[in-house]
Each structure stands twice: as structure tokens, then as C-alpha cells.
mmCIF file of the N, C-alpha and C atoms, coordinates in Angstrom:
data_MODEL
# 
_entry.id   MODEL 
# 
loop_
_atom_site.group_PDB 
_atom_site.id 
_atom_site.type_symbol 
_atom_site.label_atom_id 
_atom_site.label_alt_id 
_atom_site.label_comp_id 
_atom_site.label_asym_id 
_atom_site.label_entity_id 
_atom_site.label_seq_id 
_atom_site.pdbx_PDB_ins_code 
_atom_site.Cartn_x 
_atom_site.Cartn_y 
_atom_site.Cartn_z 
_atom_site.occupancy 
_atom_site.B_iso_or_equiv 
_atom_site.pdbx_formal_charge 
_atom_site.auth_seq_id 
_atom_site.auth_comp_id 
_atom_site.auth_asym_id 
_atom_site.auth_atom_id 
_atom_site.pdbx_PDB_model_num 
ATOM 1   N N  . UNK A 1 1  ? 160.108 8.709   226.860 1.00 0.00 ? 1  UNK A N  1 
ATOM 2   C CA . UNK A 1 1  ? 161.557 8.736   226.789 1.00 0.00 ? 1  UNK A CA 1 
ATOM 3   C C  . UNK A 1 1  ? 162.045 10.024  226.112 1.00 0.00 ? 1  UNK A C  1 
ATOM 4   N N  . UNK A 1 2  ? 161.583 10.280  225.146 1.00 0.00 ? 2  UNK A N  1 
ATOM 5   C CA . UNK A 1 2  ? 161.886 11.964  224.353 1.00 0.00 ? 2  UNK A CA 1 
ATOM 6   C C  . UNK A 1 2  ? 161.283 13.052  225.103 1.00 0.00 ? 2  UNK A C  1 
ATOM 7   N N  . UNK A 1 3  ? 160.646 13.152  226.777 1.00 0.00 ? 3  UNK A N  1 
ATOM 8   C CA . UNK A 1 3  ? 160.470 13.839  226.836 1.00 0.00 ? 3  UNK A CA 1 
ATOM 9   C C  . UNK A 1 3  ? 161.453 14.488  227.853 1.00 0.00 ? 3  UNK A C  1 
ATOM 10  N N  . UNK A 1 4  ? 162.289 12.982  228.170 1.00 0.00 ? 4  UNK A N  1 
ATOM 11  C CA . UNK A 1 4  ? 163.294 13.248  229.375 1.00 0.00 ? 4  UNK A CA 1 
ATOM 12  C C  . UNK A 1 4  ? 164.580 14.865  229.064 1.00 0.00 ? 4  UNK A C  1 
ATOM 13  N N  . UNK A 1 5  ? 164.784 14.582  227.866 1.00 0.00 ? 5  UNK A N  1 
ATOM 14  C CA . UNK A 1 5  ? 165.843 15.889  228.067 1.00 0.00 ? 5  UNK A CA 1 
ATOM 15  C C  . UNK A 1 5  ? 165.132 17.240  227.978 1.00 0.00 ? 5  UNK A C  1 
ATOM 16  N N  . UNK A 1 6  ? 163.511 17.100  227.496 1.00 0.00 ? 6  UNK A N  1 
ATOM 17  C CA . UNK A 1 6  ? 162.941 18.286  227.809 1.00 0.00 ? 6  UNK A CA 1 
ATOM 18  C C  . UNK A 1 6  ? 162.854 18.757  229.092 1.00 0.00 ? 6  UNK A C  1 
ATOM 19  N N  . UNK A 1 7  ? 162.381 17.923  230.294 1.00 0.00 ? 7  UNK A N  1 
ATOM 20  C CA . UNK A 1 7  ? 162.109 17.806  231.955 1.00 0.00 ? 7  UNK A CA 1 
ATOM 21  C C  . UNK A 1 7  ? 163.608 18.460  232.617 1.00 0.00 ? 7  UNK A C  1 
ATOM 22  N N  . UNK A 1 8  ? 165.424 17.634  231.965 1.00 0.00 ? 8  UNK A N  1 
ATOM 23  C CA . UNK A 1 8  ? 166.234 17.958  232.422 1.00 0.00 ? 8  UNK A CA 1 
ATOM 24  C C  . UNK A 1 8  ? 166.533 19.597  232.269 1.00 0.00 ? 8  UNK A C  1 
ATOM 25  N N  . UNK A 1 9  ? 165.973 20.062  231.185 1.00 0.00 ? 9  UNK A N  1 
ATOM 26  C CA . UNK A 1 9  ? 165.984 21.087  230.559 1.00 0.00 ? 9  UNK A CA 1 
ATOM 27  C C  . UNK A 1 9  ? 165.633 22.328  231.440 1.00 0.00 ? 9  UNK A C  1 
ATOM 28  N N  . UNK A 1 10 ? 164.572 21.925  231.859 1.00 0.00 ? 10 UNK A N  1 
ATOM 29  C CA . UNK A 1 10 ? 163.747 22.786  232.451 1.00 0.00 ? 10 UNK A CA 1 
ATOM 30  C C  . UNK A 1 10 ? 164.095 23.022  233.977 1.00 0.00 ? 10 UNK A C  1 
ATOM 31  N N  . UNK A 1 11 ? 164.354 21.857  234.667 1.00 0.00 ? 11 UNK A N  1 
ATOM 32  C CA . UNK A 1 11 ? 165.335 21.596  235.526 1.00 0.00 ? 11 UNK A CA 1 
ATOM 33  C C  . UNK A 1 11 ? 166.243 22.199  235.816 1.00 0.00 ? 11 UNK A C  1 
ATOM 34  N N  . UNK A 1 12 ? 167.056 22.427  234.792 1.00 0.00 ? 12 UNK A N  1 
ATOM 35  C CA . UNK A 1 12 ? 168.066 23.150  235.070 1.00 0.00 ? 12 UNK A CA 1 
ATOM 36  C C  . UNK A 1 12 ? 167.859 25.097  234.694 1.00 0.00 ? 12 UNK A C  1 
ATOM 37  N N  . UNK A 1 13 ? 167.119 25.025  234.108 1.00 0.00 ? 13 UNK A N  1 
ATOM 38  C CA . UNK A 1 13 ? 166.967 26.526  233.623 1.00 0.00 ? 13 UNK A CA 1 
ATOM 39  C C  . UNK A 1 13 ? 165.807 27.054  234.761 1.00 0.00 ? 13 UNK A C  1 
ATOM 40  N N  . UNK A 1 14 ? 165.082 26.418  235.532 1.00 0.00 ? 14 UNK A N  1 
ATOM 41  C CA . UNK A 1 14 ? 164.295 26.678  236.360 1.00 0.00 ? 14 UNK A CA 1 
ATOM 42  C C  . UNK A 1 14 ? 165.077 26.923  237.408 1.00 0.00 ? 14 UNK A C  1 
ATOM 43  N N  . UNK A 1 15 ? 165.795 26.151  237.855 1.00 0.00 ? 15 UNK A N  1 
ATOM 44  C CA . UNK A 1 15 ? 166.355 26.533  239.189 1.00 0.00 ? 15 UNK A CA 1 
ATOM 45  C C  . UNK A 1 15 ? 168.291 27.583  238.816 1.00 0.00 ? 15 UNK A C  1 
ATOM 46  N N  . UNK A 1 16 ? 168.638 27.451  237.557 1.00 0.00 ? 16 UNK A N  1 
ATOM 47  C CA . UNK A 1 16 ? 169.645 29.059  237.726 1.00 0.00 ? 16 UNK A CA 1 
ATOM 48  C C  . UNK A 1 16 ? 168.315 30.057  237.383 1.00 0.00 ? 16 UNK A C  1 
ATOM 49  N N  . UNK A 1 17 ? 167.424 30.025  236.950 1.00 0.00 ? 17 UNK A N  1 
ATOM 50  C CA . UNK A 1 17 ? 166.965 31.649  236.841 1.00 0.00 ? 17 UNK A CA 1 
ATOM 51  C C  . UNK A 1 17 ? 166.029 31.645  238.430 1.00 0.00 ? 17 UNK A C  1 
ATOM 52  N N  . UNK A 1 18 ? 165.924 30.986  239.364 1.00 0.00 ? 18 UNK A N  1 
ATOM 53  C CA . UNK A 1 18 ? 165.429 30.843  240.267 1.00 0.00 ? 18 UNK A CA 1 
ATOM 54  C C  . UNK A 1 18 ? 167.194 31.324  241.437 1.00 0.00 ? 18 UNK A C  1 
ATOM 55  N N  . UNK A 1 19 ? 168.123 31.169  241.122 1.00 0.00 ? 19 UNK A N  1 
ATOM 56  C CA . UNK A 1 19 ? 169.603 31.355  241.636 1.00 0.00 ? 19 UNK A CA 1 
ATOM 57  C C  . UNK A 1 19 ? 169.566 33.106  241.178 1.00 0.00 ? 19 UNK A C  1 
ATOM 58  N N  . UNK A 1 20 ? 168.985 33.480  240.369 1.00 0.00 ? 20 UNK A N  1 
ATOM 59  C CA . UNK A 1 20 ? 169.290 34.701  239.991 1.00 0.00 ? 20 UNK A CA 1 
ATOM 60  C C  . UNK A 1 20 ? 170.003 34.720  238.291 1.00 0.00 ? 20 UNK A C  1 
ATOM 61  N N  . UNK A 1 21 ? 169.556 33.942  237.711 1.00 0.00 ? 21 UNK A N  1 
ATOM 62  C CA . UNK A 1 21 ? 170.323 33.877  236.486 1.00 0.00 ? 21 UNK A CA 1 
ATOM 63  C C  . UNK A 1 21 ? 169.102 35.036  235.824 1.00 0.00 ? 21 UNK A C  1 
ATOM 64  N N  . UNK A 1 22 ? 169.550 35.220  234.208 1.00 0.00 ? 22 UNK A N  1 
ATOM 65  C CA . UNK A 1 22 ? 169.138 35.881  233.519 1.00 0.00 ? 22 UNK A CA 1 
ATOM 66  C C  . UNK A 1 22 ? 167.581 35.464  233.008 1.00 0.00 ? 22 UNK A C  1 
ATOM 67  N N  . UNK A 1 23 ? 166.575 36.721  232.951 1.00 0.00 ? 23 UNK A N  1 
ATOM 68  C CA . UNK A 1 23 ? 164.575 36.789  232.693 1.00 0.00 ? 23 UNK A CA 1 
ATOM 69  C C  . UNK A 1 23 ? 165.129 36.092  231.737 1.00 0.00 ? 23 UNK A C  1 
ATOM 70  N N  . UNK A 1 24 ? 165.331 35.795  231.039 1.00 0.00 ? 24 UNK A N  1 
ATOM 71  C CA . UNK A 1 24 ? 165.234 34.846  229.008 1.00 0.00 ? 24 UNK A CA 1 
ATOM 72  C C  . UNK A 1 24 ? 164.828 33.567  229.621 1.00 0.00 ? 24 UNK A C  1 
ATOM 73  N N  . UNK A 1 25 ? 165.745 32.954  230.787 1.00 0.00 ? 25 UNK A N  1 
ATOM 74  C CA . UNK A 1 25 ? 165.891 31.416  230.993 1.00 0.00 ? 25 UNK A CA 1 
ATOM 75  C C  . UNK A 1 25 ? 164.239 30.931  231.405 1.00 0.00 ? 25 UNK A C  1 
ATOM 76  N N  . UNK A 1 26 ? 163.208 31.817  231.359 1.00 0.00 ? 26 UNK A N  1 
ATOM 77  C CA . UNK A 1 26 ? 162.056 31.800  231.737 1.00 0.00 ? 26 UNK A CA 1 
ATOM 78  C C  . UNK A 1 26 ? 160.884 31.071  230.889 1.00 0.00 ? 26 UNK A C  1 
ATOM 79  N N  . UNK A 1 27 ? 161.722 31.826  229.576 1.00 0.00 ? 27 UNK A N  1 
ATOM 80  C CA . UNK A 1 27 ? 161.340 31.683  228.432 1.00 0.00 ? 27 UNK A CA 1 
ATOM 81  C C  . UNK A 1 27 ? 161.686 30.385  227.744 1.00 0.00 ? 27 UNK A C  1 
ATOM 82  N N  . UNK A 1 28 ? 162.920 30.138  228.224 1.00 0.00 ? 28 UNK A N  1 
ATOM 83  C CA . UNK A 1 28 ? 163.403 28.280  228.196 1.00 0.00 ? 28 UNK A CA 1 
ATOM 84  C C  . UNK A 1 28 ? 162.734 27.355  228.961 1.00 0.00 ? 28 UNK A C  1 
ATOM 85  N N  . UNK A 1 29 ? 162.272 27.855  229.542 1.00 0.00 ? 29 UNK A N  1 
ATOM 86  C CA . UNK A 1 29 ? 161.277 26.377  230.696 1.00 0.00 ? 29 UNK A CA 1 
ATOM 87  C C  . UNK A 1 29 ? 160.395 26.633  230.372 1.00 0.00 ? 29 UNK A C  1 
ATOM 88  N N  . UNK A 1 30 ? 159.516 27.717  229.615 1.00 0.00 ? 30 UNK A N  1 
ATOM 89  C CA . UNK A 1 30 ? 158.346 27.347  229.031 1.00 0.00 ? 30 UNK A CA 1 
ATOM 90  C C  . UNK A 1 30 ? 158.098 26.776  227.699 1.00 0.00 ? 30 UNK A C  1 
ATOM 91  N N  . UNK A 1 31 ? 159.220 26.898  227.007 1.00 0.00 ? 31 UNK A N  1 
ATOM 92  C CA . UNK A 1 31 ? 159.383 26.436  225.893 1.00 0.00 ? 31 UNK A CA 1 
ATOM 93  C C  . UNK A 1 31 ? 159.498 24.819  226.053 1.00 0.00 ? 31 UNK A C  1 
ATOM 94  N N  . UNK A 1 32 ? 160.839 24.450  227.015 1.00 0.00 ? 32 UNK A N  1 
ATOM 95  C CA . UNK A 1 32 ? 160.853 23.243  227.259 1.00 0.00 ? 32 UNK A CA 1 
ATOM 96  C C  . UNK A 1 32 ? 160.006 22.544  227.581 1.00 0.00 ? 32 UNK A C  1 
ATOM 97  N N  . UNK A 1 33 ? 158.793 22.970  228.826 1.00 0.00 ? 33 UNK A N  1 
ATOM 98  C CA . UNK A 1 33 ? 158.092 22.090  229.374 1.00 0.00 ? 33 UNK A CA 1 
ATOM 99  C C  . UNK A 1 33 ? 157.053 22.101  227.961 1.00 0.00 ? 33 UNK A C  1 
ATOM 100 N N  . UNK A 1 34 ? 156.737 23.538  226.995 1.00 0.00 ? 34 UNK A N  1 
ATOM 101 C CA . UNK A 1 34 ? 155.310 22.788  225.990 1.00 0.00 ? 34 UNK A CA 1 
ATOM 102 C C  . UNK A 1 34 ? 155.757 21.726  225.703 1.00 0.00 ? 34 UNK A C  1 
ATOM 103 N N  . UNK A 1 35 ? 156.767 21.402  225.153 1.00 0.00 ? 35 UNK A N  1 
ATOM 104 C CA . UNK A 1 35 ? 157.711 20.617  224.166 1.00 0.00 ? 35 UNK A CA 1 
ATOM 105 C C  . UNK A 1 35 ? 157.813 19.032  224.863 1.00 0.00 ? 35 UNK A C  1 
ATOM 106 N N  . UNK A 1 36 ? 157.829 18.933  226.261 1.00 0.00 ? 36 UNK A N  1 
ATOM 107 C CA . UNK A 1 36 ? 158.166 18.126  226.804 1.00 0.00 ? 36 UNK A CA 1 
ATOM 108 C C  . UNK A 1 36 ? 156.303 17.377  226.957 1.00 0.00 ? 36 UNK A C  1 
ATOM 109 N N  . UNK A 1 37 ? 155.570 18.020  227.476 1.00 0.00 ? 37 UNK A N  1 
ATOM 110 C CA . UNK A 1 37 ? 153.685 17.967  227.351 1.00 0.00 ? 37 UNK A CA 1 
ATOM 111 C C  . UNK A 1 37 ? 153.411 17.231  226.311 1.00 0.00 ? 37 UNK A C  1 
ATOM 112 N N  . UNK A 1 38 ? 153.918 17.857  225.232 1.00 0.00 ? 38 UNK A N  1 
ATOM 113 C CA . UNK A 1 38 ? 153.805 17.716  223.234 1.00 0.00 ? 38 UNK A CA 1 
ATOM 114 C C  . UNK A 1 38 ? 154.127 15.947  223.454 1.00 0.00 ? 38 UNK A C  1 
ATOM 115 N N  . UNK A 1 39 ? 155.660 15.457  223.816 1.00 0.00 ? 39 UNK A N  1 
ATOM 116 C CA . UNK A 1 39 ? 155.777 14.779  223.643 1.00 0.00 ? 39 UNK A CA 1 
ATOM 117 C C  . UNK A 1 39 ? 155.139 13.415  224.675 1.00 0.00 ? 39 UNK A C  1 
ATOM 118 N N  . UNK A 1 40 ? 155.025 14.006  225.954 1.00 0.00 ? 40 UNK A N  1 
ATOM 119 C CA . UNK A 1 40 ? 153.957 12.782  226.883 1.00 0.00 ? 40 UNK A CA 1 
ATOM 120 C C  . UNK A 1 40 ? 153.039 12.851  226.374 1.00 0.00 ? 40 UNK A C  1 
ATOM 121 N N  . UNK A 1 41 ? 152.218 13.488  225.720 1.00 0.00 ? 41 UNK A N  1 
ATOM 122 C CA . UNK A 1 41 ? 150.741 13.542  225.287 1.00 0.00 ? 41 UNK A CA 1 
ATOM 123 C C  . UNK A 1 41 ? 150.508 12.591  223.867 1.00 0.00 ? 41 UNK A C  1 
ATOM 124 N N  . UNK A 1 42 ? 151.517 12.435  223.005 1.00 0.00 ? 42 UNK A N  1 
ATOM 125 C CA . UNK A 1 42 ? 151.191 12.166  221.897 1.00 0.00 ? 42 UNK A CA 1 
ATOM 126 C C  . UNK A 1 42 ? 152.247 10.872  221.870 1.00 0.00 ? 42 UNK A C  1 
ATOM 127 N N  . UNK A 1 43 ? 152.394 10.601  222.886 1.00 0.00 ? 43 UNK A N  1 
ATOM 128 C CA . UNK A 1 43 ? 153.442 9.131   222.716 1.00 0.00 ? 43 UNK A CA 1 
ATOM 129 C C  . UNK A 1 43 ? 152.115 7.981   222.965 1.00 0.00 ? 43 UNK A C  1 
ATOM 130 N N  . UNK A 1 44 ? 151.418 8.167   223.782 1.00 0.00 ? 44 UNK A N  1 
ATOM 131 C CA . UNK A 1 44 ? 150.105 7.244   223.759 1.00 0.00 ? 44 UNK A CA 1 
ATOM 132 C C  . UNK A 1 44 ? 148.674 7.291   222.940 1.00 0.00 ? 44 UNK A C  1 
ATOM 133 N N  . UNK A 1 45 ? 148.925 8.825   222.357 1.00 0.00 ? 45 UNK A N  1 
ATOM 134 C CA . UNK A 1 45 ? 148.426 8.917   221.126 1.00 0.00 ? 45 UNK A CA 1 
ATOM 135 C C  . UNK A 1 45 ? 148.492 8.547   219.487 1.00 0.00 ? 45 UNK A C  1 
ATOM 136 N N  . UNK A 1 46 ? 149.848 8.560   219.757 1.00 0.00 ? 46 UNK A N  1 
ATOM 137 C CA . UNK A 1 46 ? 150.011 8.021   218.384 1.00 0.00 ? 46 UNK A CA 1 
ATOM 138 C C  . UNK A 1 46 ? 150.376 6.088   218.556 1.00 0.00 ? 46 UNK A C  1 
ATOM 139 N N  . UNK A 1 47 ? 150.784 5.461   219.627 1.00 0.00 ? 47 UNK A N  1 
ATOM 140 C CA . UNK A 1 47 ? 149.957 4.196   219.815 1.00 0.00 ? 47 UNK A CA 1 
ATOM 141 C C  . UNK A 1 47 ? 148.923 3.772   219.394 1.00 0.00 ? 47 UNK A C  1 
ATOM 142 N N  . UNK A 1 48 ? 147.918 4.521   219.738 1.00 0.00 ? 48 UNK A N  1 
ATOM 143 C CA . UNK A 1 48 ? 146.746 4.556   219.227 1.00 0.00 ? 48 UNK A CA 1 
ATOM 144 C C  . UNK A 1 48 ? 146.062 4.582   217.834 1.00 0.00 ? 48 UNK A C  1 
ATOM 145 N N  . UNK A 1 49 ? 147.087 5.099   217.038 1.00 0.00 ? 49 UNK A N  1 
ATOM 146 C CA . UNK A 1 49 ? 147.082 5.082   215.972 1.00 0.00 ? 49 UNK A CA 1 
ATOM 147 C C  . UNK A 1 49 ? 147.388 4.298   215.433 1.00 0.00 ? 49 UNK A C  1 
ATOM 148 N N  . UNK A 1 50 ? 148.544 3.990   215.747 1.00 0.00 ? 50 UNK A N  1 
ATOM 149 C CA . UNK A 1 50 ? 149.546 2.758   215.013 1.00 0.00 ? 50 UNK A CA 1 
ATOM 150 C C  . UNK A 1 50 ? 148.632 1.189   215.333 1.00 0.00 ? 50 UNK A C  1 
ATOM 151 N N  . UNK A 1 51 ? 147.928 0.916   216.120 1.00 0.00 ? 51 UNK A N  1 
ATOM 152 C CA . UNK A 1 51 ? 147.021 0.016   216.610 1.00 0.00 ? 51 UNK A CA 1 
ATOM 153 C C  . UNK A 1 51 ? 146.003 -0.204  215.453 1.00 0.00 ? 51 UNK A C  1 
ATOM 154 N N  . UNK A 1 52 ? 144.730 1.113   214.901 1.00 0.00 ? 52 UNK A N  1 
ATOM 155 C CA . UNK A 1 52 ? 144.025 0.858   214.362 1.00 0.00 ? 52 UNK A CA 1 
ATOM 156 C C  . UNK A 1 52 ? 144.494 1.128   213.049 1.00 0.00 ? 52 UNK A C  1 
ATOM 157 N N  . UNK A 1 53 ? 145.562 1.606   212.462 1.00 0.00 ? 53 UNK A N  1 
ATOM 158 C CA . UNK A 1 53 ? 145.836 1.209   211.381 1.00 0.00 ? 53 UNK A CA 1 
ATOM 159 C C  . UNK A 1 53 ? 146.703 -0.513  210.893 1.00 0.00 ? 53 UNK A C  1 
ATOM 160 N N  . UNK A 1 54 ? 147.022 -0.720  211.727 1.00 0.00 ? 54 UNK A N  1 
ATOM 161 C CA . UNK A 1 54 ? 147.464 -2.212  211.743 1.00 0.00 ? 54 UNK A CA 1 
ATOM 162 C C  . UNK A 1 54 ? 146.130 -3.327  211.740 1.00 0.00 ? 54 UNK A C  1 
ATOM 163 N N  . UNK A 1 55 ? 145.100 -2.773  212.570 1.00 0.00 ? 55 UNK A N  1 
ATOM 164 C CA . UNK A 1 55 ? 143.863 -3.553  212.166 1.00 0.00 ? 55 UNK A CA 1 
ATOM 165 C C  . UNK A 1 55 ? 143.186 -3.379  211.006 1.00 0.00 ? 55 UNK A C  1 
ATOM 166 N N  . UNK A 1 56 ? 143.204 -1.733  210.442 1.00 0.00 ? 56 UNK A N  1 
ATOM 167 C CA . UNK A 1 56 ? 142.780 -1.961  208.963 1.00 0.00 ? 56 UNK A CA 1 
ATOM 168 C C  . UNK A 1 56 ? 143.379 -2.602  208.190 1.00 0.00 ? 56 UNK A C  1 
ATOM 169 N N  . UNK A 1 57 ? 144.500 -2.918  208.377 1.00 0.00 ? 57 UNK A N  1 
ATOM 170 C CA . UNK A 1 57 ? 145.481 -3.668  207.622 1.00 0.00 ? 57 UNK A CA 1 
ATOM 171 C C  . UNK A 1 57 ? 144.951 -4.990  207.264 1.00 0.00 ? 57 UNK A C  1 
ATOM 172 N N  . UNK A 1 58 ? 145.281 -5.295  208.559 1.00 0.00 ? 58 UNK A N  1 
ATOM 173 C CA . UNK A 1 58 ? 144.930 -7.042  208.921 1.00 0.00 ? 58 UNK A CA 1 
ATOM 174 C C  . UNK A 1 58 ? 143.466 -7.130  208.005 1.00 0.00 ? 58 UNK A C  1 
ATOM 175 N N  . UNK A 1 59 ? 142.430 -6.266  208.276 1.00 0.00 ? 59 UNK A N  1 
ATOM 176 C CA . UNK A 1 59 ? 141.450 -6.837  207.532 1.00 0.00 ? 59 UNK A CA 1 
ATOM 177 C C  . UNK A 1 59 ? 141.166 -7.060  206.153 1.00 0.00 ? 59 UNK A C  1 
ATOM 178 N N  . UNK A 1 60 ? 142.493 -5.631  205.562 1.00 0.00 ? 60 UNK A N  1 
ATOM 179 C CA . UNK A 1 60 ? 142.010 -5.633  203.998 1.00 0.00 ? 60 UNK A CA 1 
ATOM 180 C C  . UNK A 1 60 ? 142.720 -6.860  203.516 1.00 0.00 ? 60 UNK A C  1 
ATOM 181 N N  . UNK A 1 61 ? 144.164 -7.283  204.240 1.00 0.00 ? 61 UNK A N  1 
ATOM 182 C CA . UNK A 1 61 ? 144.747 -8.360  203.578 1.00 0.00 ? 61 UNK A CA 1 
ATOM 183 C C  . UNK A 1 61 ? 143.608 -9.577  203.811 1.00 0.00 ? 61 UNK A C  1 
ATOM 184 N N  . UNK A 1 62 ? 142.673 -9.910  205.240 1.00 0.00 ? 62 UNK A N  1 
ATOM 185 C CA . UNK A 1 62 ? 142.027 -10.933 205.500 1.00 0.00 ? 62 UNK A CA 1 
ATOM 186 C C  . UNK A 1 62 ? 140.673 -10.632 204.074 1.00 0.00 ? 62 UNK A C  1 
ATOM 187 N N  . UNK A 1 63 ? 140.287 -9.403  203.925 1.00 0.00 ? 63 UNK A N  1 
ATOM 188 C CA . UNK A 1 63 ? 139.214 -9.893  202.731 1.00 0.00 ? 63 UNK A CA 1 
ATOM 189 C C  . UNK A 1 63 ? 140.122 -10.051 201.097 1.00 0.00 ? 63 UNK A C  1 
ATOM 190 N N  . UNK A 1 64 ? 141.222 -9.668  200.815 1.00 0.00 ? 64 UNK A N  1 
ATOM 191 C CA . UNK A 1 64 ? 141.677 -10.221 199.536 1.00 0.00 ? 64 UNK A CA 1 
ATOM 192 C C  . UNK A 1 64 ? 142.095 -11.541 200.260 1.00 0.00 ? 64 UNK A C  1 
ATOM 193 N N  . UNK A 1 65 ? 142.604 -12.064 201.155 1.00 0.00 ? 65 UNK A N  1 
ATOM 194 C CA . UNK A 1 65 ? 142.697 -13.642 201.033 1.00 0.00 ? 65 UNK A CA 1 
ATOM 195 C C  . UNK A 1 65 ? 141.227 -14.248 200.552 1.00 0.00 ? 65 UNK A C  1 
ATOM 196 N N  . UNK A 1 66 ? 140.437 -13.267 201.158 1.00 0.00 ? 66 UNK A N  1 
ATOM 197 C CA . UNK A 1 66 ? 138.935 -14.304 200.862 1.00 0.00 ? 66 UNK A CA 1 
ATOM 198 C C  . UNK A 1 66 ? 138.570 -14.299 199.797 1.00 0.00 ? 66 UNK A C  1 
ATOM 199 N N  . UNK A 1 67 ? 138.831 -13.142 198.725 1.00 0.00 ? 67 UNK A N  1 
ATOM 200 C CA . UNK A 1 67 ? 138.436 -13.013 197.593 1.00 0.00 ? 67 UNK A CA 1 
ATOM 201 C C  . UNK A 1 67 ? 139.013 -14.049 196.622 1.00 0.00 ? 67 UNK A C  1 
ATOM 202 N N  . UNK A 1 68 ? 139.899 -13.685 197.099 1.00 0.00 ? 68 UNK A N  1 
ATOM 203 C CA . UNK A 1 68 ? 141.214 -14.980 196.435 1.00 0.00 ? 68 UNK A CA 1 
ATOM 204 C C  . UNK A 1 68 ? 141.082 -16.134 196.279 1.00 0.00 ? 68 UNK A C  1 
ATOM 205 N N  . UNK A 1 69 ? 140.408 -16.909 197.319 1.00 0.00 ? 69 UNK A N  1 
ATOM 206 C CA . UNK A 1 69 ? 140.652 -18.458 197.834 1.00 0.00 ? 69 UNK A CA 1 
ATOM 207 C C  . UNK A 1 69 ? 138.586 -17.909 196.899 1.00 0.00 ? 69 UNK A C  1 
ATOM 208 N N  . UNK A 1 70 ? 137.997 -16.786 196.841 1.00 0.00 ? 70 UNK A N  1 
ATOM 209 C CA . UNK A 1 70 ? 136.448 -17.333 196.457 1.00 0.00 ? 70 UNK A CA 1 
ATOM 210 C C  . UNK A 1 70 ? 136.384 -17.538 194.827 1.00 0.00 ? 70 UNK A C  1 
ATOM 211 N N  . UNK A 1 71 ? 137.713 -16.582 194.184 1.00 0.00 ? 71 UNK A N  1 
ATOM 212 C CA . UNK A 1 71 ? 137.956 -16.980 192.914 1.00 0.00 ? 71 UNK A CA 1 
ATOM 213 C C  . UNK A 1 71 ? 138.935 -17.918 192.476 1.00 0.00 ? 71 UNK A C  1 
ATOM 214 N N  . UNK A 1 72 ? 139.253 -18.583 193.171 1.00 0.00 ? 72 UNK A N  1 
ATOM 215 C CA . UNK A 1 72 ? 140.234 -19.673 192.744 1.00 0.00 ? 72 UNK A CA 1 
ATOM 216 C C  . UNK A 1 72 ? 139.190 -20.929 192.650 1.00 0.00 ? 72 UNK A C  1 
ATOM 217 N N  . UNK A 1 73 ? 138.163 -20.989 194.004 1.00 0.00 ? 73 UNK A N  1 
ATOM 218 C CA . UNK A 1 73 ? 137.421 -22.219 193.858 1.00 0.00 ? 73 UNK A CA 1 
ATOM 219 C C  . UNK A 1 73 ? 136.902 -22.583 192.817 1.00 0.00 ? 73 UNK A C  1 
ATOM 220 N N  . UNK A 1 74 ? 136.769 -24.030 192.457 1.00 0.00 ? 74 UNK A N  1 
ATOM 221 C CA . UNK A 1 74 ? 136.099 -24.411 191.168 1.00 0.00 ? 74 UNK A CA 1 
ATOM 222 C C  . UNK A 1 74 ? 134.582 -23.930 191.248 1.00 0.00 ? 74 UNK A C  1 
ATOM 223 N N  . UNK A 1 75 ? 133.711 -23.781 190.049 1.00 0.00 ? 75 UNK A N  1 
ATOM 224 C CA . UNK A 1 75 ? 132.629 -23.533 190.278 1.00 0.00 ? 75 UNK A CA 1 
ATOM 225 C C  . UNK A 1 75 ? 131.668 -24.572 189.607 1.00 0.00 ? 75 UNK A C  1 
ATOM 226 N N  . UNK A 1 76 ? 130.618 -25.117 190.200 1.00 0.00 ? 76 UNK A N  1 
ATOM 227 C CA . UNK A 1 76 ? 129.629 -25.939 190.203 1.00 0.00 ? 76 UNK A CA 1 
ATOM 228 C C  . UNK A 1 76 ? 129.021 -25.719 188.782 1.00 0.00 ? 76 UNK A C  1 
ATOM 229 N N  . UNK A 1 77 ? 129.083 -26.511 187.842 1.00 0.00 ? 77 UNK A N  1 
ATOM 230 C CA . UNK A 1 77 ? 128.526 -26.386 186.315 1.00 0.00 ? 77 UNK A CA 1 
ATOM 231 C C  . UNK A 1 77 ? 126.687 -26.148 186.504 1.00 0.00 ? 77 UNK A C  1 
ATOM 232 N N  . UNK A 1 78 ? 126.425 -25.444 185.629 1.00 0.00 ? 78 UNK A N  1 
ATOM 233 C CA . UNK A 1 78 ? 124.468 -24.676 186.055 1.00 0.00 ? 78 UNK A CA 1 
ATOM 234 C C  . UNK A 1 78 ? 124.009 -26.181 185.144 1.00 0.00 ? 78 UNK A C  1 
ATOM 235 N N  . UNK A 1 79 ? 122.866 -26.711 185.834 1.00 0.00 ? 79 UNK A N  1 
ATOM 236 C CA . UNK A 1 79 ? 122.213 -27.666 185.708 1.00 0.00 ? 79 UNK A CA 1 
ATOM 237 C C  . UNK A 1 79 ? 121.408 -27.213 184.627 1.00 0.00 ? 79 UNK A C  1 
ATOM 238 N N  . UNK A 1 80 ? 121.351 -27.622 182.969 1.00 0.00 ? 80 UNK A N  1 
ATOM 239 C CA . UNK A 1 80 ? 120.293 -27.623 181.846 1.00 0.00 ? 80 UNK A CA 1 
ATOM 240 C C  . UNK A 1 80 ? 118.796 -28.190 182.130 1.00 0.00 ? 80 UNK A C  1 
ATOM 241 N N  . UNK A 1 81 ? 118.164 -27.714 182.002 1.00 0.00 ? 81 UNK A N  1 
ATOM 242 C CA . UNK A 1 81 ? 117.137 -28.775 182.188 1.00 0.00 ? 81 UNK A CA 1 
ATOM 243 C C  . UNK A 1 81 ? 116.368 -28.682 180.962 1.00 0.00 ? 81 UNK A C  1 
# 
């Protein structure tokens, strides 16, 4: 979705300097399209991220629950003999 006004961008600066507009606008569609790459490339990348840090998550809270519930339990008195 953020990469759409980069694409319109380019779009339009591609085809006036393609009309005869001014060499700079050249320099705008290459700028636009890195920018627009930048952002398709790293929108399913940083998914990716956000995924396995949510599982480290999940686990550190799942081992302090365990720790929790292993020090709360009563503990079995040591047999004298």
C-alpha cells in the first residue's frame, strides 16, 4: 500500500519526460521506483519479523508461567529416616 504513490509517481514523471519534459524528471523515477522496491520488499519482510518476535514472546511469558505455577506448588516434606 505505501508503495502505491511511489508507482503513481513514477508514472507520471516517466511518461512527461518521455512527452519531452525536462532530463531531472529521470532522476525522479529512479528515485521513486528505489523507494517504491524499498517498500514492496520489506513489507513481507518485516512480517516476518513481527511473527518471530511475537513467538519469542509467547514463549518467555509460557516459561515464567511455568516457573511460577513450579514455585507456587507445595513441596513434598524430605522423608527422615
Amino acid at each position: 500500500m505505501l508503495a502505491l504513490p511511489y508507482v503513481l509517481i513514477v508514472s507520471i514523471c516517466s511518461s512527461s519526460a518521455a512527452d519531452g519534459g525536462p532530463g531531472w524528471l529521470h532522476l525522479v523515477v529512479l528515485w521513486a521506483c528505489w523507494n517504491a522496491l524499498k517498500f514492496i520488499l520489506m513489507g513481507p519482510v518485516s512480517v516476518v519479523l513481527l511473527i518471530r518476535a511475537r513467538l519469542r514472546e509467547s514463549a518467555i511469558r509460557r516459561h515464567q508461567r511455568h516457573d511460577s505455577l513450579v514455585e507456587a506448588s507445595p513441596r513434598e516434606p524430605a522423608l527422615h529416616v
